[in-house]
C-alpha positions in Angstrom: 94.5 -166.5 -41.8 95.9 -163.0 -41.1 96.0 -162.2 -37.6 94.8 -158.3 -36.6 96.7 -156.6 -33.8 94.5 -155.5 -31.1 94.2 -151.2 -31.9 94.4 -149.0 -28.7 90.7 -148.1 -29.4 89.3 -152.1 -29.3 91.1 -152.5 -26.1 89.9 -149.2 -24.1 86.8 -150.0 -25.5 86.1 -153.6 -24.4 87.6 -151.9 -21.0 84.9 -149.5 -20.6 82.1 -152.2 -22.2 83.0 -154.3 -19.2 83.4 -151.6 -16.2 79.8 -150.7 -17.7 78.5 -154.0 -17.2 79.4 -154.4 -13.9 77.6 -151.0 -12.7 74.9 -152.4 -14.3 75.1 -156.1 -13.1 76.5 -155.0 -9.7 72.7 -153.5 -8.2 70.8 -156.4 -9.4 73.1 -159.0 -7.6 73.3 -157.0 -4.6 69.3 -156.7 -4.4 68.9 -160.4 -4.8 71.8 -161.0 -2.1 70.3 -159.1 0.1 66.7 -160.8 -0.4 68.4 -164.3 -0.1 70.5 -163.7 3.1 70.8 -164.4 6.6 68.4 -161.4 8.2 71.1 -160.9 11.0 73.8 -160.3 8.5 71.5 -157.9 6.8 70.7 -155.8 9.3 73.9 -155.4 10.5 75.0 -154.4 7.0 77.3 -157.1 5.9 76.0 -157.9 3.0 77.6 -155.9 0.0 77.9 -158.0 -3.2 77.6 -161.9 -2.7 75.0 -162.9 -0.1 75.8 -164.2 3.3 74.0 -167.0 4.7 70.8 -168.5 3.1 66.5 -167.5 4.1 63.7 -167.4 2.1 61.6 -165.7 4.9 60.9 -162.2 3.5 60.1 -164.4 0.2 57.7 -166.5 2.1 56.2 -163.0 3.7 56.2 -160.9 0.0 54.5 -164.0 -1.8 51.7 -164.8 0.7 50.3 -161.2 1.1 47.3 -160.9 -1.2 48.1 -157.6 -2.1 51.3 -158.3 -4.3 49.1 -161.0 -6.4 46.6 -158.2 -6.7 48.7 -155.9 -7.6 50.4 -158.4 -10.4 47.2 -159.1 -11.6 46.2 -155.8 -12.4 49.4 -154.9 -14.0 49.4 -158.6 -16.1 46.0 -156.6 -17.8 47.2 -153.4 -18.0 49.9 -154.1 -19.3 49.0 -156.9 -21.8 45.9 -155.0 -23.1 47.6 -151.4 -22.7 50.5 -153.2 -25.4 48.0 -154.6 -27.9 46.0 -151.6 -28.0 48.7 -149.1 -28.8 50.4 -151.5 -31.3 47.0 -151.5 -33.3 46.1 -147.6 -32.7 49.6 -146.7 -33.5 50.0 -149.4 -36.5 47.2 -148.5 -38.7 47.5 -144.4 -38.8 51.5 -145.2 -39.6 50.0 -147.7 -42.7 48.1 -144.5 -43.6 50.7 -142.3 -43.9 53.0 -144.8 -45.5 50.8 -145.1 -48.3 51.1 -143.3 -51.7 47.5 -142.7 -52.4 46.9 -140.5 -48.8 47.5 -136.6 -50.4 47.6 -135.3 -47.0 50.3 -137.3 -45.7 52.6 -134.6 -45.0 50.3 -132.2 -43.2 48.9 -135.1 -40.8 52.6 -136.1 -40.0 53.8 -132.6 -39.1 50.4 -132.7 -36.4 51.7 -135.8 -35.1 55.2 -134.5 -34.9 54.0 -131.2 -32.7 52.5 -133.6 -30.1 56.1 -135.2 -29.3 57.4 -131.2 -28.2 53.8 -129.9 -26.8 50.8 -131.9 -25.0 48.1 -131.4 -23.1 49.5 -131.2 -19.4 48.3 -133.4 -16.3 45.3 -131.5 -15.4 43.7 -130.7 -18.9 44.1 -134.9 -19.1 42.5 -135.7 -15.7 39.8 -133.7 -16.6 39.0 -135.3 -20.1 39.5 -138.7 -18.1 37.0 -137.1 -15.7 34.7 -135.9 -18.0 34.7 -139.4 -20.2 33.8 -141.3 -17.0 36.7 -143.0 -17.3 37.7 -142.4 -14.1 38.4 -145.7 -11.9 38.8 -147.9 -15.1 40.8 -150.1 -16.7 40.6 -147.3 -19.6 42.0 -144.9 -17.6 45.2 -146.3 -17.5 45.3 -148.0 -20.8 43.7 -145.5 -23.4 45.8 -141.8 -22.8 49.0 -143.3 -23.4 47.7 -145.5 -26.1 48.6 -143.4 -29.1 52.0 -142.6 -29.6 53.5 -140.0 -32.1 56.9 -141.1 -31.8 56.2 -144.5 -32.7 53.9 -143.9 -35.2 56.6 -142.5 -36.9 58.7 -145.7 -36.2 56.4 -147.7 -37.9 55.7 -145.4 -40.8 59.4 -145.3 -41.5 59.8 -149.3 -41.2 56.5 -149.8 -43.4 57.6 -147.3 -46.6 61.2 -149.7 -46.3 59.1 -152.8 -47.7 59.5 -152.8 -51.1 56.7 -151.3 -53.4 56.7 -154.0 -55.7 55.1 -156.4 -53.3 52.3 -154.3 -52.7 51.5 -153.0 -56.1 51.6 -157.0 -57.1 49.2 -157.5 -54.3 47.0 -154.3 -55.8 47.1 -155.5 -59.5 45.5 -159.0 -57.9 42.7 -157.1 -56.3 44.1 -156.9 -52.8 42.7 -154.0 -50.5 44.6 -152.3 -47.9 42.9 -154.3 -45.3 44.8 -157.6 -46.8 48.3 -155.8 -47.8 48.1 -154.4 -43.7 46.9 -157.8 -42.5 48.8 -160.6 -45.0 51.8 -158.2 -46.0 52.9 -155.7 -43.8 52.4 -157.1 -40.4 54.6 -160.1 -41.6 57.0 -158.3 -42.8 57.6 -156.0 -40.0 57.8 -158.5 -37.2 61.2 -156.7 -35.8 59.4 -153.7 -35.5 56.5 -154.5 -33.9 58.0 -156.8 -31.2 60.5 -153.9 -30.7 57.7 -151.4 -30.1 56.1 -153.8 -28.4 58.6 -154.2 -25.9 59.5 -151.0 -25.1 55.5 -150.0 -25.0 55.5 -153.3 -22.4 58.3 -151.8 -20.0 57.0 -148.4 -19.9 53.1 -150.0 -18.9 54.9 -152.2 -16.3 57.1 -149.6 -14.9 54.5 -146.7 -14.7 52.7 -145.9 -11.5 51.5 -142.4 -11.8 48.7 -142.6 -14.0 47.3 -145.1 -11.2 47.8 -142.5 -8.6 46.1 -139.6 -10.7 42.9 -141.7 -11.8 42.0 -145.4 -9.5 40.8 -145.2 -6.1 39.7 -148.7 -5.4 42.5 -150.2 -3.8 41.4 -153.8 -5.8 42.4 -151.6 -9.2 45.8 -150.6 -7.8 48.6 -152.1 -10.0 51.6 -153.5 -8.8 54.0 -150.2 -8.5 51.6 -148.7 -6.5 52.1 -151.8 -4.1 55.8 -151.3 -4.4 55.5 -147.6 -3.6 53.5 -148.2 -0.7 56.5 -150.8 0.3 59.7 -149.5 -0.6 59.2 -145.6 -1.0 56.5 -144.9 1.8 57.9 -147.6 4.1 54.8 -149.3 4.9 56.8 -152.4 5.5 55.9 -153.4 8.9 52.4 -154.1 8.1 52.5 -156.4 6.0 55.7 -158.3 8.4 53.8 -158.0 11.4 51.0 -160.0 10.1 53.0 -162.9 8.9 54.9 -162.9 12.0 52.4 -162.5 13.9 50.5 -165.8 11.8 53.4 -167.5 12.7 53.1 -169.3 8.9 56.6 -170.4 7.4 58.9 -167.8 10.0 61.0 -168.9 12.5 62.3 -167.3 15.8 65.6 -166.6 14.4 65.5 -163.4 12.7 66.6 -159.8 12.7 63.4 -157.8 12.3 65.4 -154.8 10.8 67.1 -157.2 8.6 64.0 -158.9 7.5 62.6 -155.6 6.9 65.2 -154.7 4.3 65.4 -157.9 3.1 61.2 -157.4 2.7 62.1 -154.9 0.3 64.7 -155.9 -1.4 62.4 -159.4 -2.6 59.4 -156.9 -3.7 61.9 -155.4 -6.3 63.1 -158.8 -7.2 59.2 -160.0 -7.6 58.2 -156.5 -9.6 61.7 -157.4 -12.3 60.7 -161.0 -13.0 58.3 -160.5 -15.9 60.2 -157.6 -17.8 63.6 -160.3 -17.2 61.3 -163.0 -18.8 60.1 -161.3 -21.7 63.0 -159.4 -22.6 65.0 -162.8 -24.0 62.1 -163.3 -26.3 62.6 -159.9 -27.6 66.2 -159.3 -27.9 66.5 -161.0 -31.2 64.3 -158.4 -32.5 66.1 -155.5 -30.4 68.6 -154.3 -32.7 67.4 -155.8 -36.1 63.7 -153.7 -35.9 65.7 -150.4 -34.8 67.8 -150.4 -37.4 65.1 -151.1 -39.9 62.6 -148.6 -38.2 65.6 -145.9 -39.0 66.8 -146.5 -42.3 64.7 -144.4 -44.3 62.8 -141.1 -43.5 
């Protein structure tokens, strides 16, 4: 077996590969270190990569404040039923366009393609949410972003990839479009539509403004509207004071700065679980439906 000399280019690369993982690996184990240590070594700003000491109490404060469990509640649904819906609504109109018999194929994709450069702007939206009654709903949050041109177009390319063969067999046997979408393509384009679905399911996890334009009952607010309220708006000492002031699961020995960063710290560490879950599921998929969603126009 032949041997290959390491080239100049492998070597800087793997270089740069790795310095990129750490920036990227660095904030993660910093923000858990800081949400595991010793509050007095926190406030006092020892704490810069590994953490220093051991104390769960800003954990035992983040995950007995109703609040967060709200607020992960509400983002499990939206999120979840957000995903599903614009899988389907953004599925079936790419099946449309991938199919031979639909004569204005071309025409409908060029509107679709407008809509990724121009939209409607925030207040001509709030004012169809408005105007629907959609305000202070689940829908508001879950139907506007629903329909996506840009992967509509991802899943229009990755369903005219599947060979025609298969679906003109399934034709000549009597098979309507219902059954070839259902039984055929949706198999067959697992990558893509856990791909999609993934990104579609960070996006819906991550986004907050929506939530801020149209829900008012605080019971509807999802959890990066807790997090804002936490971490951005510093409305930390509320929720601190009335676990210390419970005197459940806290001790006497604590720094309350330190505990107050370390409050913070745990609330992004809580917010990243799900995404850090799901994410191993998907990354099978990752590379395998992009490529495939890409390979022909």
């Amino acid at each position: 077996m032949v041997k290959h000399k390491p080239q100049p280019f492998d070597i800087i690369n793997t270089i740069l590969q790795l310095l990129l993982a750490c920036v990227f690996i660095y904030p993660f184990i910093y923000i858990i270190s800081i949400s595991i240590s010793d509050t007095f070594a926190v406030g006092l700003g020892l704490v810069k990569f590994l953490p220093i000491g051991f104390q769960l109490d800003a954990y035992r404060i983040v995950l007995r404040d109703t609040t967060i469990w709200s607020g992960y509640a509400n983002s499990i649904l939206y999120t979840v039923t957000g995903t599903a819906l614009s899988l389907l609504l953004c599925s079936l109109p790419a099946y449309v366009l991938a199919t031979s018999e639909f004569r204005f194929k071309k025409s409908f994709t060029a509107v679709f393609v407008i809509t990724m450069f121009f939209n409607g702007g925030i207040i001509p939206t709030f004012l169809v949410v408005r105007n629907l009654g959609l305000l202070d709903s689940i829908w508001a949050i879950i139907i506007p972003p629903a329909l996506s041109a840009w992967n509509i177009i991802l899943f229009r390319t990755n369903f005219k990839s599947i060979p025609i063969s298969l679906i003109e067999s399934a034709k000549m046997d009597g098979a309507s479009h219902v059954w070839i979408f259902t039984k055929l393509t949706v198999p067959l384009s697992k990558a893509i539509f856990a791909v999609i679905g993934l990104f579609i399911f960070v996006a819906a996890w991550n986004s907050y403004f929506p939530a801020l334009l149209y829900l008012t009952s605080q019971d509807k607010q999802p959890l990066m509207i807790v997090l804002r309220k936490y971490i951005v708006m510093q409305n930390m000492r509320g929720i601190m004071e009335r676990s210390i002031g419970t005197g459940k699961g806290l001790g006497d020995n604590y720094d309350y700065e330190g505990l107050l960063r370390s409050i913070r710290m745990t609330t992004v560490v809580v917010s990243v679980l799900p995404v850090l879950m799901v994410y191993p599921f998907m990354q099978k998929f990752l590379a395998k439906g992009i490529l495939v969603g890409s390979i022909k126009g």
